[in-house]
N, C-alpha and C positions, 0 to 999 in steps of 0.2 A: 425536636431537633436531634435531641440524641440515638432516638430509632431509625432517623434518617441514616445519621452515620452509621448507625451498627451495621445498616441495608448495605450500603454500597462496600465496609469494609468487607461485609460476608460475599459481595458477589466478586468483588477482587480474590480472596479467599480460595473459591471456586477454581475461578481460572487458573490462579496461578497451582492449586491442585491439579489440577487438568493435564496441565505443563510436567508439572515435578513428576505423578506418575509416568505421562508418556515419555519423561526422559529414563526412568527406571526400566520402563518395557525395553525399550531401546539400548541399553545397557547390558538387560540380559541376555536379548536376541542378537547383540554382536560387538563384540570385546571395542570394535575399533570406534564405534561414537563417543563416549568417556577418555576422551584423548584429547590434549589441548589444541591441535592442531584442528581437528572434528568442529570444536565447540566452537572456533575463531569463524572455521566457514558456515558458520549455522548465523554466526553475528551477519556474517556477509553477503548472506543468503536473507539474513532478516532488514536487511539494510533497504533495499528494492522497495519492498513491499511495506516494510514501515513509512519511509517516506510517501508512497500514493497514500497509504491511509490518513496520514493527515490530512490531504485535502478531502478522503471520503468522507473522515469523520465530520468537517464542516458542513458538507452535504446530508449528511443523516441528519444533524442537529438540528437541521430544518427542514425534515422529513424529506429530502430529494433525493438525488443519486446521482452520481455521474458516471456512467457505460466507456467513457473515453477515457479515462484517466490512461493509463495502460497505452493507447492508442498517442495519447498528447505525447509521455514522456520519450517515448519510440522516435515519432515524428523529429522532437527535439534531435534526437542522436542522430538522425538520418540528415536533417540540414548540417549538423557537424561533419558528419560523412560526406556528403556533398563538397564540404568549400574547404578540406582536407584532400581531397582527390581532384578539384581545382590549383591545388597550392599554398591554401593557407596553413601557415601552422602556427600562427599566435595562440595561445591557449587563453588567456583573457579575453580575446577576441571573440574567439568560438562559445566560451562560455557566456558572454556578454549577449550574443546572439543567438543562444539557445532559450537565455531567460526570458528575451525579448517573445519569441514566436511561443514559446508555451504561455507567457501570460497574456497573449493577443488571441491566441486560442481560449483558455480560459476565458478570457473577454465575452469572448464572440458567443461561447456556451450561455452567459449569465444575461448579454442580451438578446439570444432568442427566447431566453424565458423571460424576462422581467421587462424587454419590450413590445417586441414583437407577441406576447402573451401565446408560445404554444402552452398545448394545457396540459402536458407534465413533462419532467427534464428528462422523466426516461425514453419520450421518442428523439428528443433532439440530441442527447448523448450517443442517442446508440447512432442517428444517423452523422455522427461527427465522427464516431468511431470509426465507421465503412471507410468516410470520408477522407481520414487521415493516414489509415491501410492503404488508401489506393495512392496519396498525395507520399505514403514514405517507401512504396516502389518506384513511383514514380522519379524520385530529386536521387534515389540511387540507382537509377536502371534497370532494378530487382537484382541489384549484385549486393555480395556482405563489401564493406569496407574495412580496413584495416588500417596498419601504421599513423592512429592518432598521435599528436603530441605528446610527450610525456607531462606537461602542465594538464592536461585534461585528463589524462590516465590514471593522475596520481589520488584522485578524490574516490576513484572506488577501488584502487589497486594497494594501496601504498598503504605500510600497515608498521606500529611503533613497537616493539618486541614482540611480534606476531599480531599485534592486538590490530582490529582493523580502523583504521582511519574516519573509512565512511562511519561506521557505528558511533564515531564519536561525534559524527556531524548528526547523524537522527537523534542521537543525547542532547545537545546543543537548541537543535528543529524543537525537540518535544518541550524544552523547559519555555523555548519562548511562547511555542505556542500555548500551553499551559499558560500563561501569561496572559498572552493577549488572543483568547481564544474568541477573535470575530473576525467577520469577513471583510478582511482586507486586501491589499496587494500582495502582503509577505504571502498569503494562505493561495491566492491564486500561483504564487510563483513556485509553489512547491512541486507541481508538476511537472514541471520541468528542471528541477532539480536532484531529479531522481532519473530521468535522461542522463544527464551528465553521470551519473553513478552510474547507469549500466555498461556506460562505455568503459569505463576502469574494471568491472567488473570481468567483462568477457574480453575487451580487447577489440570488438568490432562493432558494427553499428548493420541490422538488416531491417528491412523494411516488413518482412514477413512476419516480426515479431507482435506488429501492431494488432494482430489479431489474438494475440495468447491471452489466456486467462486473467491478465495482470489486475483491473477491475476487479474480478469474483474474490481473489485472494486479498485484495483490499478493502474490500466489502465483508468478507467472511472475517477479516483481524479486527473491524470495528465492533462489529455484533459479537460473535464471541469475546472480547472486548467491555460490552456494556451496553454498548451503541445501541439503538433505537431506528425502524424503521418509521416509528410515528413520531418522531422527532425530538427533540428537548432532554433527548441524553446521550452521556459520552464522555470519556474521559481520554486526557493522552494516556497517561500510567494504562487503563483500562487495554487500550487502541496497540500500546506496545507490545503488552502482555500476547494481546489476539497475532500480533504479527511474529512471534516469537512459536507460539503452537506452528502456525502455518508451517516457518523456515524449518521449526524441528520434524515437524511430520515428512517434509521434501527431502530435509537431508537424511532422515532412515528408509525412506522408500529407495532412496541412492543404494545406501551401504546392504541395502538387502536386497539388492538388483531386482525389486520388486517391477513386473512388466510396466510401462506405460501407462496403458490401458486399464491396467488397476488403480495406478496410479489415481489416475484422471475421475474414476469410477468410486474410491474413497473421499478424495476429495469433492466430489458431487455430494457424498452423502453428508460431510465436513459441513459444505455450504447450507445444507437443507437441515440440518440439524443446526444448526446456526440461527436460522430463520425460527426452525421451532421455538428455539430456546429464545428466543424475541419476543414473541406471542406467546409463551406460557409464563412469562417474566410480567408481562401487560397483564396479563390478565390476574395473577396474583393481588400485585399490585392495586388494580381496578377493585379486587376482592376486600383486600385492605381499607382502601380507602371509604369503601361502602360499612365496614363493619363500623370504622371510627367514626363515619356519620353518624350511625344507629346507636352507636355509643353515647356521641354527646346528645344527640333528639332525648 
């Protein structure tokens, strides 16, 4: 039991080294990241991305995945856009009605696999993903939407002496889910709850977005994280950690007007390294476990 903990406290360790260096390289490559205002939008930057990982990490826990998450939370913001550019402007409303469509989505994900038996959730994720790109052009016309209500704006906008608001709701997400980390309704509804935050975030809602990497970067915060492709591990602490490299890696590729396409091209190697560090973690592990066999024979 005690080597157990020592294991998971040294790969928390890890990351969170990971973290504290790449905030030092970052520091020295340009005065303006170490700035309190910097570090607020890295929280708000981490906000996104933290909340998909909680549903991925449910997904890893049980060796799946979900390719849509990213695509769901999009979708959400674009019915918002939609019955805002209708007329509505109740913000409980729309909130009310974003929860609803992303955990009828999630729904729909959980019984093509566990009814209809397709035989792994990474074909029907991804084709949910196409699916909900095309369905959040569609409810917007392929135009961006704007002037949400300020009740909807204020959960990823609204910030308490700079500090940011959302960050306090992913604080709040991770301890319950820590809690009650099974699959429930609250875990399916996370995805759409994180819709709702993007719209505070930038102020508009586009359909286009449904395609961006939002999945990989959720994927990549669990595993570098802790997380497991083969399932049965994973922590929130671990899950935040991973979502906090991500936000900080994005906000110095900012401040250093690093191109796009590098951009895009580091973070590939992020993810793939990610992976490795998954499968060299297994296999340790595997290693261990065989010696302690041989041990007690």
């Amino acid at each position: 039991m005690k080597n157990t903990k020592l294991g998971g406290l040294s790969a928390y360790l890890g990351t969170l080294g990971a973290l504290v260096i790449l905030c030092i390289v970052l520091t020295i490559a340009t005065p303006n990241f170490l700035t309190y205002s910097n570090l607020m939008s890295v929280l708000k930057q981490t906000t996104f991305t933290a909340l998909l990982s909680t549903g991925m990490l449910l997904c890893l826990i049980t060796a799946g995945i979900d390719l849509s998450v990213g695509a769901n939370a999009t979708f959400c913001a674009c019915m918002c856009g939609m019955l805002v550019k209708g007329g509505m402007t109740n913000p409980v409303l729309l909130i009310i009605i974003a929860l609803v469509a992303g955990t009828i989505i999630g729904l729909i994900n959980g019984t093509l696999l566990t009814r209809l038996h397709l035989p792994h959730p990474f074909v029907s994720t991804l084709g949910m993903k196409n699916f909900l790109w095309g369905a959040s052009l569609l409810v917007t016309g392929s135009q961006m939407i704007s002037n949400f209500p300020t009740g909807v704006m204020a959960l990823g906008s609204a910030t308490i002496g700079g500090f940011p608001i959302s960050f306090i709701v992913v604080v709040i997400i991770y301890i319950l889910m820590h809690i009650l980390l099974t699959r429930t309704a609250l875990g399916r509804s996370i995805y759409c709850v994180a819709g709702i935050v993007s719209i505070g975030r930038s102020g508009i809602c586009n359909g286009a977005n449904a395609i961006q990497p939002y999945d990989t970067d959720a994927i990549a915060s669990c595993v570098i994280g802790g997380a497991s492709f083969m399932g049965g591990k994973g922590t929130m602490f671990g899950t935040i950690i991973g979502a906090l490299v991500i936000a900080t890696l994005r906000n110095g590729f900012t401040l250093l007007s690093v191109d796009s396409a590098v951009q895009n091209m580091v973070l590939g190697l992020v993810i793939i390294g990610a992976v490795l560090l998954d499968v060299t973690r297994e296999a340790m592990a595997a290693k261990a476990r065989r010696k302690e066999a041989g041990a007690k024979a």
